[in-house]
C-alpha positions as CSV (number, residue, x, y, z in Angstrom):
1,X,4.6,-16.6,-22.0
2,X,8.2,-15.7,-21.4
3,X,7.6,-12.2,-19.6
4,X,5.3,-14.6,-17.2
5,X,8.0,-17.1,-16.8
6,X,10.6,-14.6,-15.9
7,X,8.3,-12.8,-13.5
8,X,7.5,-16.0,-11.6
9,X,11.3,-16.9,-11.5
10,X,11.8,-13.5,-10.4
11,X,9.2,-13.3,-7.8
12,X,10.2,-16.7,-6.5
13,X,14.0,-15.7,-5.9
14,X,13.3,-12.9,-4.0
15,X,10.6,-14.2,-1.8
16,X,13.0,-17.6,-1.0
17,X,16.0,-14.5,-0.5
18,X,13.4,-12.8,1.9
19,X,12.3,-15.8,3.8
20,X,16.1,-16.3,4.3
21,X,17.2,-12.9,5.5
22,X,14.0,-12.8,7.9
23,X,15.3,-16.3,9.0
24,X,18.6,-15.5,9.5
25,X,17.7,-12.0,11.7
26,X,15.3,-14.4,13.9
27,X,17.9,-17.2,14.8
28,X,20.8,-15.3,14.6
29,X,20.0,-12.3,16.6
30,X,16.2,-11.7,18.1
31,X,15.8,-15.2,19.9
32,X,18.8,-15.8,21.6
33,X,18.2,-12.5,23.3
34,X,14.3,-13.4,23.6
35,X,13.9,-9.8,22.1
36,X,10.6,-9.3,19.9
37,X,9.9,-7.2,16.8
38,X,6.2,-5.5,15.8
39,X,3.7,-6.7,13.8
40,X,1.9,-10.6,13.7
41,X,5.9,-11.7,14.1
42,X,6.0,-9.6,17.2
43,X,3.1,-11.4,18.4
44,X,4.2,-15.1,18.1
45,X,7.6,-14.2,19.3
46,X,5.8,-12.4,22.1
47,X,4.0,-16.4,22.5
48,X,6.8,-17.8,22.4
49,X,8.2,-16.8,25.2
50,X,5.5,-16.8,27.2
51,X,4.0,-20.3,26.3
52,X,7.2,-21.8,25.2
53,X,5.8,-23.2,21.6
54,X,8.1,-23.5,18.6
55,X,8.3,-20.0,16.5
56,X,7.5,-22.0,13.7
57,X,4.4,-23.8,14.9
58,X,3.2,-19.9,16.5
59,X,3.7,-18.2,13.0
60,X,1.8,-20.7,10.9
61,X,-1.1,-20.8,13.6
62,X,-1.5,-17.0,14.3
63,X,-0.8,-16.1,10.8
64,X,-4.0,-18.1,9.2
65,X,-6.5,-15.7,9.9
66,X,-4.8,-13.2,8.1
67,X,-4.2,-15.3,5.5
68,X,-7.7,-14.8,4.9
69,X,-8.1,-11.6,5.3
70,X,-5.6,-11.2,2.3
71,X,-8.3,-13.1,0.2
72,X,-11.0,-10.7,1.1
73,X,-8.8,-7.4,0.9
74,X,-6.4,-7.9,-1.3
75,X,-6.8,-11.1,-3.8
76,X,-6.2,-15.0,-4.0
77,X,-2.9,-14.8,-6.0
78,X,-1.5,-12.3,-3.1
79,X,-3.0,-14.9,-0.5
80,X,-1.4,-17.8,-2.0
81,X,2.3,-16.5,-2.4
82,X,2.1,-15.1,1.0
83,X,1.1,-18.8,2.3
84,X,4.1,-19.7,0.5
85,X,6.2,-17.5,1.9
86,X,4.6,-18.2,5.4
87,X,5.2,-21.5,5.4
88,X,8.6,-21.6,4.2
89,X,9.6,-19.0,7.0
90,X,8.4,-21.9,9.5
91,X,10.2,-24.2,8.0
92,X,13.4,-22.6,7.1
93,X,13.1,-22.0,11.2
94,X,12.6,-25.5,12.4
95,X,14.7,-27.0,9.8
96,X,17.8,-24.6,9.9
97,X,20.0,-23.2,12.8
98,X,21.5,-19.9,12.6
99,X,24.7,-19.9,15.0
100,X,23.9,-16.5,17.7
101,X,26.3,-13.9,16.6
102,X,26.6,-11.4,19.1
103,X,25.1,-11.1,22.2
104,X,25.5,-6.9,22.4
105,X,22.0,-5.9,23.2
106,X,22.1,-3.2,20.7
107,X,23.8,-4.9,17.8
108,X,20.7,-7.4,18.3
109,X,18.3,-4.9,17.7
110,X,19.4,-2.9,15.2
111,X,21.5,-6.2,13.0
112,X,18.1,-8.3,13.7
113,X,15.8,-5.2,13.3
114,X,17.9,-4.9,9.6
115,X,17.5,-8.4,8.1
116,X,14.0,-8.8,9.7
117,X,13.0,-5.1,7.4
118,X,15.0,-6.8,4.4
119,X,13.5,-10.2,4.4
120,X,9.9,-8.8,5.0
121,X,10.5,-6.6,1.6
122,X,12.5,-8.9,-0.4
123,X,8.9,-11.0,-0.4
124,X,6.9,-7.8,-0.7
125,X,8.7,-7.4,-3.7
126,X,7.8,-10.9,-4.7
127,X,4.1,-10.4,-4.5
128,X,3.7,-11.5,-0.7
129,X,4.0,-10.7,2.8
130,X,5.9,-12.7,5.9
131,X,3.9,-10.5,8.3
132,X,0.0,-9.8,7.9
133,X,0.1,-6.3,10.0
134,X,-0.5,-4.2,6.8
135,X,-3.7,-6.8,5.5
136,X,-5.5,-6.3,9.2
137,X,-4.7,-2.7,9.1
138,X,-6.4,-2.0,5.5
139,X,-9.3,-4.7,6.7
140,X,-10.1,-2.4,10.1
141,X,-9.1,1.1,7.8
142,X,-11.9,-0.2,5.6
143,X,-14.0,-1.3,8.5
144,X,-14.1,1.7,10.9
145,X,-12.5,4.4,8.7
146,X,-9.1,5.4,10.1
147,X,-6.1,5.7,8.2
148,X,-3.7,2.8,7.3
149,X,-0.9,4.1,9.2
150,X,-3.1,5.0,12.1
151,X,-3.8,1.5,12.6
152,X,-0.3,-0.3,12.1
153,X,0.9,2.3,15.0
154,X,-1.8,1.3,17.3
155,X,-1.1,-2.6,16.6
156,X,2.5,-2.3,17.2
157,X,1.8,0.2,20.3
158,X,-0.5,-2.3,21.8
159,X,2.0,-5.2,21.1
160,X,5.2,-3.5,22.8
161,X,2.7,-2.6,26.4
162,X,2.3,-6.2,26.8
163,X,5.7,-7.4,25.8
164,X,6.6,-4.5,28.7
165,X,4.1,-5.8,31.1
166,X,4.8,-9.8,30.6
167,X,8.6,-9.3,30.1
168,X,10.8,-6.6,31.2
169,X,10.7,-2.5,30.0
170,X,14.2,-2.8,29.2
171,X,13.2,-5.4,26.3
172,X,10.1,-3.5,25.0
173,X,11.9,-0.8,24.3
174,X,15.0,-2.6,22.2
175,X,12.1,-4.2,20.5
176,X,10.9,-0.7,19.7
177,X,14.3,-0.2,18.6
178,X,14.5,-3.5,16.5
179,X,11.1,-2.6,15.2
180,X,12.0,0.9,14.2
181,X,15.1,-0.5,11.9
182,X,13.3,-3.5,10.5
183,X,10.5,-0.5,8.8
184,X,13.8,1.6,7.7
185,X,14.8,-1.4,6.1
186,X,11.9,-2.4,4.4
187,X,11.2,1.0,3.7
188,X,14.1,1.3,1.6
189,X,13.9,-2.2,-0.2
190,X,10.4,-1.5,-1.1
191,X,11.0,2.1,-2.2
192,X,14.3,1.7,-3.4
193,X,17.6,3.5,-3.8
194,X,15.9,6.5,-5.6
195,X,13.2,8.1,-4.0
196,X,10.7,10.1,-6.5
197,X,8.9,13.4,-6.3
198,X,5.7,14.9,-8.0
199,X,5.9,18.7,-8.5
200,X,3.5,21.2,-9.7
201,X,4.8,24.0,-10.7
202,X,2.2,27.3,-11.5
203,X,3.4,30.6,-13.7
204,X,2.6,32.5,-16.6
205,X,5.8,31.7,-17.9
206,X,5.0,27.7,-17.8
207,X,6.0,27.6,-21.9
208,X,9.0,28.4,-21.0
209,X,9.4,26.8,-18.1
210,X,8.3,23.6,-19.5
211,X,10.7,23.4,-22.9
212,X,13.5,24.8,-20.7
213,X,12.8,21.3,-18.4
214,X,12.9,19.7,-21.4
215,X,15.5,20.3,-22.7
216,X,17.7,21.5,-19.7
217,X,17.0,18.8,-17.5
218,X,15.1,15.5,-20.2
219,X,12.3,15.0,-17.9
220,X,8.9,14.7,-19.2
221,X,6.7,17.5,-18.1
222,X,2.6,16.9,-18.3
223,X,0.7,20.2,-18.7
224,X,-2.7,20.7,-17.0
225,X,-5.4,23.3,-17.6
226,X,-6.4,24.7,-14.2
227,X,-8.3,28.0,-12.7
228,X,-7.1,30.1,-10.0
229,X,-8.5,33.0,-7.9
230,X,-7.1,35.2,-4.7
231,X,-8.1,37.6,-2.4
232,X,-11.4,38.5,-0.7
233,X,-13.2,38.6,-4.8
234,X,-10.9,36.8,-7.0
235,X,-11.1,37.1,-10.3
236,X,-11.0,33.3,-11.8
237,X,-8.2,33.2,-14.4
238,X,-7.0,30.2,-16.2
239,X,-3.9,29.1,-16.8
240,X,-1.9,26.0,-17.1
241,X,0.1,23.9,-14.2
242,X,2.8,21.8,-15.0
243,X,3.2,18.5,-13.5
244,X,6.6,17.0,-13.2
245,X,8.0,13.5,-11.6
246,X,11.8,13.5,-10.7
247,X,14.2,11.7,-8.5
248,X,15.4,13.9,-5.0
249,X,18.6,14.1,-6.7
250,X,17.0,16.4,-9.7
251,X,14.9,18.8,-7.2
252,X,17.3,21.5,-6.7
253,X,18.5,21.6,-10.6
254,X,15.1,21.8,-11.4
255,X,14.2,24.6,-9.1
256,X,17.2,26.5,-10.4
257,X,15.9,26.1,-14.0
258,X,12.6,27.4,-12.7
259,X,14.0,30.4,-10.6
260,X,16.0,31.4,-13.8
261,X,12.9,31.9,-15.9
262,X,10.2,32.9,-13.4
263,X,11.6,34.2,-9.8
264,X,7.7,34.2,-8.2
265,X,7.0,30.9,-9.8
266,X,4.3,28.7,-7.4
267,X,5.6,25.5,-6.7
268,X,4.5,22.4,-4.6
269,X,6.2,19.1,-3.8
270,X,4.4,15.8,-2.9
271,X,6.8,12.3,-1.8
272,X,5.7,9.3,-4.4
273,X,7.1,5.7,-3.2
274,X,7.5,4.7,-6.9
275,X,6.9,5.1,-10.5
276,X,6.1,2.5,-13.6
277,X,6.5,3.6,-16.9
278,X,6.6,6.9,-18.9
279,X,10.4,7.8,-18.9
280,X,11.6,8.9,-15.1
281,X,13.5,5.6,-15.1
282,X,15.1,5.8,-18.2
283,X,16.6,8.7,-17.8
284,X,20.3,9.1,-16.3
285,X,20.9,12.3,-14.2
């Protein structure tokens, strides 16, 4: 009862601090210079300037059908705190005025692109999301098969060609700008400070590779039983991988450790966004 209690606490502060630093990047940078961002945001500020309608009204209106989308792809309780979140963007904007800090054409992209990135993953680390890019791009992934990515790039691509057509080339391409910080920022909110790294490392010295990780370097090491074969005819052999999670910070240490013991040692390196449990966070390096 408590653990739920703090995580809805929790998950409420940061969404309300998200809604506000999204706010505050909107008013106080992007719409004094009529400069857009990517994403459903990009779109209604795209509207807005075209059919003069409030922000607010434009990002409760375009955002419903992906409101719904979020029920089908992702889950009620995901649908519901991003309605929240949605809604109190709108009316954090027509109830609250930012004062326009700077009118430097670059300082707007890059300072609104920033808080913009940070709102958007303050409230994805609340459990919600202030723009529904990501929910169509899983829906059409799922749909027609292409990669998440693929699709969020086309979106956005799509979106800054018309903002060029109906407004000027000069402000597509500090929207492309502002849109290129805002995903640096959320990047790094979302990911965090430390960024993690899964490595498999393949010898026939992996006993002591792995007690020599252990107790050289306290991460936890996970040992697998694989085969391996080379050349033209291999001959299948087994032997054992070792599989090892670690912050960037930790990569070269542990190489040198590996290096010391086995000089031809096979290893490989994979990028991992973020970890729960086991011990990589405990740790102190």
């Amino acid at each position: 009862m408590t653990r739920n209690y703090r995580s809805i606490v929790s998950d409420t502060f940061l969404i309300v601090l998200g809604v506000a630093c999204a706010a505050f990047g909107l008013e106080g940078f992007l719409l004094p210079s009529n400069f857009i961002d990517g994403g459903v945001t990009g779109i209604c500020l795209l509207l807005r300037q075209v059919t003069g309608w409030p922000l607010s009204l434009l990002l409760l209106v375009i955002n419903l059908p992906f409101l719904y989308l979020a029920i089908q792809v992702i889950g009620r309780q995901f649908a519901i705190k991003t309605a929240v979140a949605i809604v109190l963007l709108a009316l954090t904007l027509y109830f609250v005025h930012f004062p326009e800090l700077t009118e430097d054409k670059l300082l707007v992209s890059v300072f609104g692109g920033f808080f913009i990135g940070t709102g958007i993953g303050l409230s994805m680390r609340g459990g919600s999301v202030l723009d529904g890019t990501e929910v169509m791009a899983i829906f059409l992934s799922r749909k027609l098969g292409v990669k998440v990515s693929d699709w969020v790039i086309m979106i956005n691509v799509v979106i800054f060609c018309t903002a060029a057509m109906l407004l000027s080339v000069e402000q597509a391409l500090y929207s492309v700008l502002t849109y290129f910080v805002a995903s640096k920022a959320l990047d790094f909110i979302v990911d965090g400070v430390e960024e993690y790294t899964g490595i498999f490392i393949i010898s026939p010295e992996s006993e002591g590779i792995r007690d020599a990780l252990i107790t050289r370097i306290g991460c936890g090491v996970t040992q697998l039983h694989g085969q391996g074969g080379f050349g033209p005819s291999p001959v299948i052999t087994n032997q054992r991988v070792l599989y090892v999670v670690v912050t960037r910070l930790e990569i070269h240490k542990l190489l040198k450790v590996v290096r010391d013991i086995d000089d031809n040692a096979f290893v490989t390196m994979n990028s991992i966004n973020d970890v729960h449990g086991g011990m990589v966070k405990k740790r102190k390096i």
